[in-house]
Biopython code that builds the backbone (N, CA, C, O; Angstrom):
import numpy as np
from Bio.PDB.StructureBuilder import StructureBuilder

atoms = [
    (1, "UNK", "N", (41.960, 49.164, 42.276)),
    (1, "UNK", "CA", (42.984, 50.069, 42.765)),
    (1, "UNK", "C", (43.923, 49.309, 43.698)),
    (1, "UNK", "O", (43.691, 48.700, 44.742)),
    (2, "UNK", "N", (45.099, 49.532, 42.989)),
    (2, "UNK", "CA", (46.629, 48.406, 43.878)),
    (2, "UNK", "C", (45.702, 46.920, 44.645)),
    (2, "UNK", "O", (45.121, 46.670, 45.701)),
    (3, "UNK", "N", (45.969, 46.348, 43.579)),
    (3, "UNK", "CA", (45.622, 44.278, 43.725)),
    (3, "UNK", "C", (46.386, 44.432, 44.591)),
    (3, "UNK", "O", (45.811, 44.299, 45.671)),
    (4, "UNK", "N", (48.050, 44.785, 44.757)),
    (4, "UNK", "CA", (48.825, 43.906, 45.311)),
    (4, "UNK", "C", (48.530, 44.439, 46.975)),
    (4, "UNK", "O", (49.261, 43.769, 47.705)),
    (5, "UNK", "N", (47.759, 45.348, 47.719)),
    (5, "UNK", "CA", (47.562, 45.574, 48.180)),
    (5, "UNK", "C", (46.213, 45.099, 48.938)),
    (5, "UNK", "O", (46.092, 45.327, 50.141)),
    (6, "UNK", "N", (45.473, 44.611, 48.403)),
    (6, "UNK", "CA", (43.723, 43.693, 48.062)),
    (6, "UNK", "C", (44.036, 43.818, 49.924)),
    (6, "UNK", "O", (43.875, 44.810, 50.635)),
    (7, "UNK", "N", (44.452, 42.629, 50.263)),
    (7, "UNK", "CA", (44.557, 42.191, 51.457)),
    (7, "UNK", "C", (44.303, 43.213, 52.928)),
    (7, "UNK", "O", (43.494, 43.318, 53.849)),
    (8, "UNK", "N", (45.530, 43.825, 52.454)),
    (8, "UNK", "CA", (45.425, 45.143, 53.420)),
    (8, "UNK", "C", (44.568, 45.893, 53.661)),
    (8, "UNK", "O", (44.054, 46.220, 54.730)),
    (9, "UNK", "N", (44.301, 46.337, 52.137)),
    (9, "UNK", "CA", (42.757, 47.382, 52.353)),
    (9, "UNK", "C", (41.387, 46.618, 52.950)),
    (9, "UNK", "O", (40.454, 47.070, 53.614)),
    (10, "UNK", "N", (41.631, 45.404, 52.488)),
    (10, "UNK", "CA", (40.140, 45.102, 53.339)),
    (10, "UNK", "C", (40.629, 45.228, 54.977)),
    (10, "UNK", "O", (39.671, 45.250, 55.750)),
    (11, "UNK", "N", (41.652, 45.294, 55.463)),
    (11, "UNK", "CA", (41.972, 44.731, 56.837)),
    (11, "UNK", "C", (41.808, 46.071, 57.296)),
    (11, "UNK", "O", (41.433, 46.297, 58.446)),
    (12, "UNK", "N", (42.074, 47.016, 56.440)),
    (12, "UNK", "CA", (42.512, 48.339, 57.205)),
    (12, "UNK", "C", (40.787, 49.556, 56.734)),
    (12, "UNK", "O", (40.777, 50.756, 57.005)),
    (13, "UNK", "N", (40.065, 49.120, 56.320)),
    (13, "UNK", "CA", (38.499, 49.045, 55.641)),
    (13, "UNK", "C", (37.900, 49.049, 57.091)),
    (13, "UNK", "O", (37.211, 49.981, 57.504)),
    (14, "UNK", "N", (38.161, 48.123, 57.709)),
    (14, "UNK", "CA", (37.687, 47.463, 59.242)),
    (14, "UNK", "C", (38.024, 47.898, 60.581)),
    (14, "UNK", "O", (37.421, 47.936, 61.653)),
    (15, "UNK", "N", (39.382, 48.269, 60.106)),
    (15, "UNK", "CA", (40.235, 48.470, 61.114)),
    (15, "UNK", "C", (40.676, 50.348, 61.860)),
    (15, "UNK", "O", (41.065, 50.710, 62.970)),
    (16, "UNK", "N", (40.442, 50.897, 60.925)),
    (16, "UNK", "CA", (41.275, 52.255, 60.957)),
    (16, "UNK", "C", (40.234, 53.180, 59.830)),
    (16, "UNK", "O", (40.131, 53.190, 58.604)),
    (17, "UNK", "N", (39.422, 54.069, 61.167)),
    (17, "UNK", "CA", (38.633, 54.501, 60.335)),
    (17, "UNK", "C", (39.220, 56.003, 59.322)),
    (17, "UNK", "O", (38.489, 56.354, 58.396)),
    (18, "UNK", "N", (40.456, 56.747, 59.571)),
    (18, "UNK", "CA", (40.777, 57.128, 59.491)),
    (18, "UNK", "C", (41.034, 57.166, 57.021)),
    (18, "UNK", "O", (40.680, 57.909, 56.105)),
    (19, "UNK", "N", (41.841, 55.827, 57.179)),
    (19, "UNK", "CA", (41.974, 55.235, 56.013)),
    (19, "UNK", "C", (40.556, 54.964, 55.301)),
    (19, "UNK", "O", (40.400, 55.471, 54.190)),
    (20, "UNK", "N", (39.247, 54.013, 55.995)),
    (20, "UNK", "CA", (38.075, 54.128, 55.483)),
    (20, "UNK", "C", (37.169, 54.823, 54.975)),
    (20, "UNK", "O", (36.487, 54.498, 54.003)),
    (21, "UNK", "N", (37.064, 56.293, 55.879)),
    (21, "UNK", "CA", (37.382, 57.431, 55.576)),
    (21, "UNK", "C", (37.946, 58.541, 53.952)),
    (21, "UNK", "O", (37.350, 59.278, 53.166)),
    (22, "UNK", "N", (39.244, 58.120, 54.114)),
    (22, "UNK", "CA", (39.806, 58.083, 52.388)),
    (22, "UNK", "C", (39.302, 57.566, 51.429)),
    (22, "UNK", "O", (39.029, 58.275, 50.460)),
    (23, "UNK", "N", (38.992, 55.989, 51.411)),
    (23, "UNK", "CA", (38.693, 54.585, 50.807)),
    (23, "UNK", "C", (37.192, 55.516, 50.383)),
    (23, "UNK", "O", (37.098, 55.993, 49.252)),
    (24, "UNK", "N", (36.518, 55.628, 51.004)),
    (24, "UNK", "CA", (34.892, 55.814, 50.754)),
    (24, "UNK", "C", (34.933, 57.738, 50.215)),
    (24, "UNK", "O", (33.943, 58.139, 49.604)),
    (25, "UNK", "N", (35.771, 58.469, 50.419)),
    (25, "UNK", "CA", (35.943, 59.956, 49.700)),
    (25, "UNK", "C", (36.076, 59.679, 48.134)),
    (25, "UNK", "O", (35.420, 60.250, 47.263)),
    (26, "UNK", "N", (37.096, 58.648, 47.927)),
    (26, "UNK", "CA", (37.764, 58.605, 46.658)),
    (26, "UNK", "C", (37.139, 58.024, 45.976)),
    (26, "UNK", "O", (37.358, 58.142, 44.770)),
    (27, "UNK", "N", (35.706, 56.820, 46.604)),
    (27, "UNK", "CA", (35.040, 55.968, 45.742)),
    (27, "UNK", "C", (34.338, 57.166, 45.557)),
    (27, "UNK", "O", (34.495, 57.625, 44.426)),
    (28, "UNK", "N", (33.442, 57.981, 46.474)),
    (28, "UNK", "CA", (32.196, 58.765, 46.304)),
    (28, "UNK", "C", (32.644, 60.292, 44.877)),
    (28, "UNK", "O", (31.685, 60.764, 44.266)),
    (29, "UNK", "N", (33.890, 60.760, 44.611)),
    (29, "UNK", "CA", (34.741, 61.138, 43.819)),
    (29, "UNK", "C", (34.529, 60.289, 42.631)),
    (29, "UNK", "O", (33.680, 60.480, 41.760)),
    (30, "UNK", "N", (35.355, 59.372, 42.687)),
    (30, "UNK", "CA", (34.975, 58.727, 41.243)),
    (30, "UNK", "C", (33.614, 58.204, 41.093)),
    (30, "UNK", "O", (33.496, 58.016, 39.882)),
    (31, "UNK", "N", (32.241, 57.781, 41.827)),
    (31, "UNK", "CA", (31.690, 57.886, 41.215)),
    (31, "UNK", "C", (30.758, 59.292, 40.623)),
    (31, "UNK", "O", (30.171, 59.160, 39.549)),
    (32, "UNK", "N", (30.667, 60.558, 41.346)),
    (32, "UNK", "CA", (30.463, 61.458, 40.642)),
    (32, "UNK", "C", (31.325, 61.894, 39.656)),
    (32, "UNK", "O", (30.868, 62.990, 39.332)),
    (33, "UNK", "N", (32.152, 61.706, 39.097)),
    (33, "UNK", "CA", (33.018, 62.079, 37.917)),
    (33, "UNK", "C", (31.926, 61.047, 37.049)),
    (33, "UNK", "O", (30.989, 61.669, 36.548)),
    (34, "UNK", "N", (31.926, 59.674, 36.826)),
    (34, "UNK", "CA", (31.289, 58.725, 36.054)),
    (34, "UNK", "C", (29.926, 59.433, 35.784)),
    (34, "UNK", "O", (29.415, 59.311, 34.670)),
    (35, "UNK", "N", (29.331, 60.149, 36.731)),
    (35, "UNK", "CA", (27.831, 60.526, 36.686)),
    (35, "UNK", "C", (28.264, 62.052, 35.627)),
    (35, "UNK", "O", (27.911, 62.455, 34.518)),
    (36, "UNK", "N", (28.706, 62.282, 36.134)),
    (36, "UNK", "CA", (29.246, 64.323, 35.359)),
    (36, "UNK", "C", (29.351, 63.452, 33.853)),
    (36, "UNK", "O", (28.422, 63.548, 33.051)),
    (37, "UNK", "N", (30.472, 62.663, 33.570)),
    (37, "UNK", "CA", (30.604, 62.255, 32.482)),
    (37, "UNK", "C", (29.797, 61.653, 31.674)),
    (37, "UNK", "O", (29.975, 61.682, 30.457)),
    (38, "UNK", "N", (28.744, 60.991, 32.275)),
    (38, "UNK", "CA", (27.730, 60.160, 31.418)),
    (38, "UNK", "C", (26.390, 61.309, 31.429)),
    (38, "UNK", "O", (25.813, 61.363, 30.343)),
    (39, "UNK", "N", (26.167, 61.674, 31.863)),
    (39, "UNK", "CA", (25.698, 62.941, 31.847)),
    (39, "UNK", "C", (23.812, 62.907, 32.951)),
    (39, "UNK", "O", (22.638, 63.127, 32.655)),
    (40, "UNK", "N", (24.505, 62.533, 34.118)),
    (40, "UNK", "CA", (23.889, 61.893, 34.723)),
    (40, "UNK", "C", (23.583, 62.597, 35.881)),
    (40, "UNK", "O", (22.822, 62.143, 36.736)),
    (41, "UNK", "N", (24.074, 63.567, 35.952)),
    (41, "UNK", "CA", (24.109, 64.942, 36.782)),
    (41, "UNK", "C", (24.759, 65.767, 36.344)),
    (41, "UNK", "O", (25.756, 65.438, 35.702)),
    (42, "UNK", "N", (24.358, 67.466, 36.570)),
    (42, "UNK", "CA", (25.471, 68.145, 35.640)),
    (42, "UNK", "C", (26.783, 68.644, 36.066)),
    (42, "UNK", "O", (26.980, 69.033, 37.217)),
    (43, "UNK", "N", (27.823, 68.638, 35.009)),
    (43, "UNK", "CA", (29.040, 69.570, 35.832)),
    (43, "UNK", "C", (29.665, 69.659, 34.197)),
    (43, "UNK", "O", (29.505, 69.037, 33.146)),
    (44, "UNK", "N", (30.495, 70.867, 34.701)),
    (44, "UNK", "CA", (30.927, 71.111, 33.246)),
    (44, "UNK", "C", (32.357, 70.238, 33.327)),
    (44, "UNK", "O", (32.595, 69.341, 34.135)),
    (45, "UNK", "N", (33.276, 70.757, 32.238)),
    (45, "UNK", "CA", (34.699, 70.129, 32.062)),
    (45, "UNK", "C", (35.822, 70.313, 33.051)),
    (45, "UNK", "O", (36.802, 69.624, 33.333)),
    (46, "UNK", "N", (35.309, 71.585, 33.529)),
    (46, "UNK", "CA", (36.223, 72.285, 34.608)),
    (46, "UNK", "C", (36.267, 71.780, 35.717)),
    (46, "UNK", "O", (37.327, 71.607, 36.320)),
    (47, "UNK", "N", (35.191, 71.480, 36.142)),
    (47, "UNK", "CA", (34.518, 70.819, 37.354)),
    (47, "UNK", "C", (34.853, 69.271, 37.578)),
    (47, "UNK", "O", (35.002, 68.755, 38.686)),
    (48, "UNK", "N", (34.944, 68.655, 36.425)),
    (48, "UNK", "CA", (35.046, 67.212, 36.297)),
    (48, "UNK", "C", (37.207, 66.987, 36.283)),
    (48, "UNK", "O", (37.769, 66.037, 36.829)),
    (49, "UNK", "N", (37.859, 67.989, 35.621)),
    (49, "UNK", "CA", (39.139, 68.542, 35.757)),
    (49, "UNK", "C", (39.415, 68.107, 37.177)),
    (49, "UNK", "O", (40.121, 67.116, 37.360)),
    (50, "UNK", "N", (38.795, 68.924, 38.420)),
    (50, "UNK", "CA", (39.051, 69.613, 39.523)),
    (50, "UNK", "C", (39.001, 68.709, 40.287)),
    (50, "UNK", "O", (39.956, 68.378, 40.990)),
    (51, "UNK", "N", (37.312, 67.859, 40.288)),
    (51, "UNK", "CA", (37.290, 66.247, 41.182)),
    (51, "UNK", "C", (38.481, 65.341, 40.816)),
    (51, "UNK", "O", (39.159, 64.586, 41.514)),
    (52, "UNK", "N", (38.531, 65.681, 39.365)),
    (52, "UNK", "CA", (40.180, 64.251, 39.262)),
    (52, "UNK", "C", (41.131, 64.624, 39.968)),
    (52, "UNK", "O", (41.643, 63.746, 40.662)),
    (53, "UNK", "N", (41.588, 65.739, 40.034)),
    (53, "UNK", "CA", (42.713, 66.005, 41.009)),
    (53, "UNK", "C", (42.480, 65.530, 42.585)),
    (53, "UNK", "O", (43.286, 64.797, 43.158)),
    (54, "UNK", "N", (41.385, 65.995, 43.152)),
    (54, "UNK", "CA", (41.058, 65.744, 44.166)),
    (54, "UNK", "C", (41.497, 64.300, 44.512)),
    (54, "UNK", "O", (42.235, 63.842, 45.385)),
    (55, "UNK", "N", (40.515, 63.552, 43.149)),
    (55, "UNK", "CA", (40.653, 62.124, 43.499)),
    (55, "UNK", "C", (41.890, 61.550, 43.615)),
    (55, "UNK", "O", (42.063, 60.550, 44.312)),
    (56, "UNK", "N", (42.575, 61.968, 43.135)),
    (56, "UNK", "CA", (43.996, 61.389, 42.443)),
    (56, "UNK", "C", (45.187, 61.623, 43.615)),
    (56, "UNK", "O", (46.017, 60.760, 43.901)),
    (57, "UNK", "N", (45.090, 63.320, 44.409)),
    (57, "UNK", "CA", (45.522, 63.304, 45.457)),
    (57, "UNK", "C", (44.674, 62.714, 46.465)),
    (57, "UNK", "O", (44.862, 63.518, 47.378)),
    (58, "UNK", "N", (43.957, 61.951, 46.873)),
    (58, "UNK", "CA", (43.404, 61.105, 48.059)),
    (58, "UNK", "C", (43.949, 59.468, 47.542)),
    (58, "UNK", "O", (44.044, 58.603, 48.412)),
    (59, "UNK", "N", (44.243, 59.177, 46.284)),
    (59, "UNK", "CA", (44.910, 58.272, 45.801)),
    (59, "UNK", "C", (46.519, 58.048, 45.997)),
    (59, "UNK", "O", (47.184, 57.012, 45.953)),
    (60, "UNK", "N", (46.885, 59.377, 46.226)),
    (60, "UNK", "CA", (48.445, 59.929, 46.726)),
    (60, "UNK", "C", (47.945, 59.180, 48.019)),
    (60, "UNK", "O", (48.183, 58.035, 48.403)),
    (61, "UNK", "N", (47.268, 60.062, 48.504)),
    (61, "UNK", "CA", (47.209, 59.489, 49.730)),
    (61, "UNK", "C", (46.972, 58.017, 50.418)),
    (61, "UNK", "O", (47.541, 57.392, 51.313)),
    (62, "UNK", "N", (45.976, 57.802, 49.653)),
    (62, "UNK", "CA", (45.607, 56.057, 49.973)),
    (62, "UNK", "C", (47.327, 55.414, 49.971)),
    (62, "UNK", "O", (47.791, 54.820, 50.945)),
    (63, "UNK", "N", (47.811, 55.575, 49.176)),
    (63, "UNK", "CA", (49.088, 54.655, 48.767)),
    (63, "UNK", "C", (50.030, 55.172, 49.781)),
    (63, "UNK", "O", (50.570, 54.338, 50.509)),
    (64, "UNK", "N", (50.321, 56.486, 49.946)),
    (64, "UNK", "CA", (50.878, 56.432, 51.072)),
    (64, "UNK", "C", (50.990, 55.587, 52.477)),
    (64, "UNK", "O", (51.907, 55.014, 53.065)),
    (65, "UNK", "N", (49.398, 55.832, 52.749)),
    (65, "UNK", "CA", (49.435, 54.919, 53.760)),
    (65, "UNK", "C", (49.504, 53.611, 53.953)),
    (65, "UNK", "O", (49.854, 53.089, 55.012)),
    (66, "UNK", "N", (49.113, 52.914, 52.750)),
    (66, "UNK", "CA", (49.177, 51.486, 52.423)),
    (66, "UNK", "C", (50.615, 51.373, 52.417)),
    (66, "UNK", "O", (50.930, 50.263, 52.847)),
    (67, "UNK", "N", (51.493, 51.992, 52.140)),
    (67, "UNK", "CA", (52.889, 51.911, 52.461)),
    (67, "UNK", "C", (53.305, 51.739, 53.509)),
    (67, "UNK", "O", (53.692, 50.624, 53.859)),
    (68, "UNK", "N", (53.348, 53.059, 54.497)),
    (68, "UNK", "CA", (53.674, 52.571, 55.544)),
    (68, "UNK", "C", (53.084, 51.820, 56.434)),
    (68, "UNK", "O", (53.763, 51.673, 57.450)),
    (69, "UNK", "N", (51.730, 51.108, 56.432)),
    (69, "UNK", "CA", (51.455, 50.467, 57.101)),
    (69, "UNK", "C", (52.058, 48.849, 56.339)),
    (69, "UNK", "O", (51.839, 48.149, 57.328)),
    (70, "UNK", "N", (52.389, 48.286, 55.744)),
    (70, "UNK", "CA", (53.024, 47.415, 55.206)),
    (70, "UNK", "C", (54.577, 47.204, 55.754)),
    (70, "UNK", "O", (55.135, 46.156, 56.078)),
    (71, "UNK", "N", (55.288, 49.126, 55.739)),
    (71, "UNK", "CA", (56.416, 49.143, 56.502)),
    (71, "UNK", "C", (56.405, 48.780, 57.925)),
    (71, "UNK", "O", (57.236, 48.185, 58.611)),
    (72, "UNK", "N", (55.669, 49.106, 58.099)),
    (72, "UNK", "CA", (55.002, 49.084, 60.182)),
    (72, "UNK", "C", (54.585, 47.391, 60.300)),
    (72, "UNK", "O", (54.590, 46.876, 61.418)),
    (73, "UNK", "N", (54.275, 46.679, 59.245)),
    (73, "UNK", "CA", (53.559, 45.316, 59.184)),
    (73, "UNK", "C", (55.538, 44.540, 59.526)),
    (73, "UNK", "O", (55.832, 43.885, 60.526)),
    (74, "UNK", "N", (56.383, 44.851, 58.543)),
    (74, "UNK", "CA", (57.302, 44.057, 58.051)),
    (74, "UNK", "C", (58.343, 44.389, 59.809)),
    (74, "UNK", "O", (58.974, 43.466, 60.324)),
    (75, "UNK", "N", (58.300, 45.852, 60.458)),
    (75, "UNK", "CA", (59.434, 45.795, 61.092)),
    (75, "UNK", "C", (58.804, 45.280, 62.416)),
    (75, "UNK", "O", (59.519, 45.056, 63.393)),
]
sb = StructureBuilder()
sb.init_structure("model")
sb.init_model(0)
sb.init_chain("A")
sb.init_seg("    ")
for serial, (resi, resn, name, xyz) in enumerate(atoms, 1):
    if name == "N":
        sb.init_residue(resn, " ", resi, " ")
    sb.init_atom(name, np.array(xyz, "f"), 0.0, 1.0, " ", f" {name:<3s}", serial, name[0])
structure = sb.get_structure()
């Protein structure tokens, strides 16, 4: 999730628990979707629907902030 970013996230992983926080929601998200899907715990289609969104907006989010903290890095 965003290479070009690699750097940052580990810095900000360490740094700002706030973002780490996000980082570790969105992993724990996708990996229960992988588990629903392989059928490794249960959830139906609806359910597995509902976490992607979730995930996807905390992914909104991750990038957001990786933004402006890059903006905040440069000025």
């Amino acid at each position: 999730m965003f290479p070009e970013y690699r750097e940052l996230i580990s810095e900000l992983k360490t740094t700002n628990r706030y973002f780490l926080n996000l980082f570790e929601k969105h992993n724990a998200l996708d990996q229960k979707i992988k588990n629903i899907e392989s059928r490794l715990e249960p959830g139906s289609h609806d359910e597995i629907e509902t976490l992607k969104r979730k995930k996807l907006a905390i992914k909104d989010d991750l990038y957001d902030f990786l933004q402006k903290s890059t903006f905040h890095r440069e000025a």
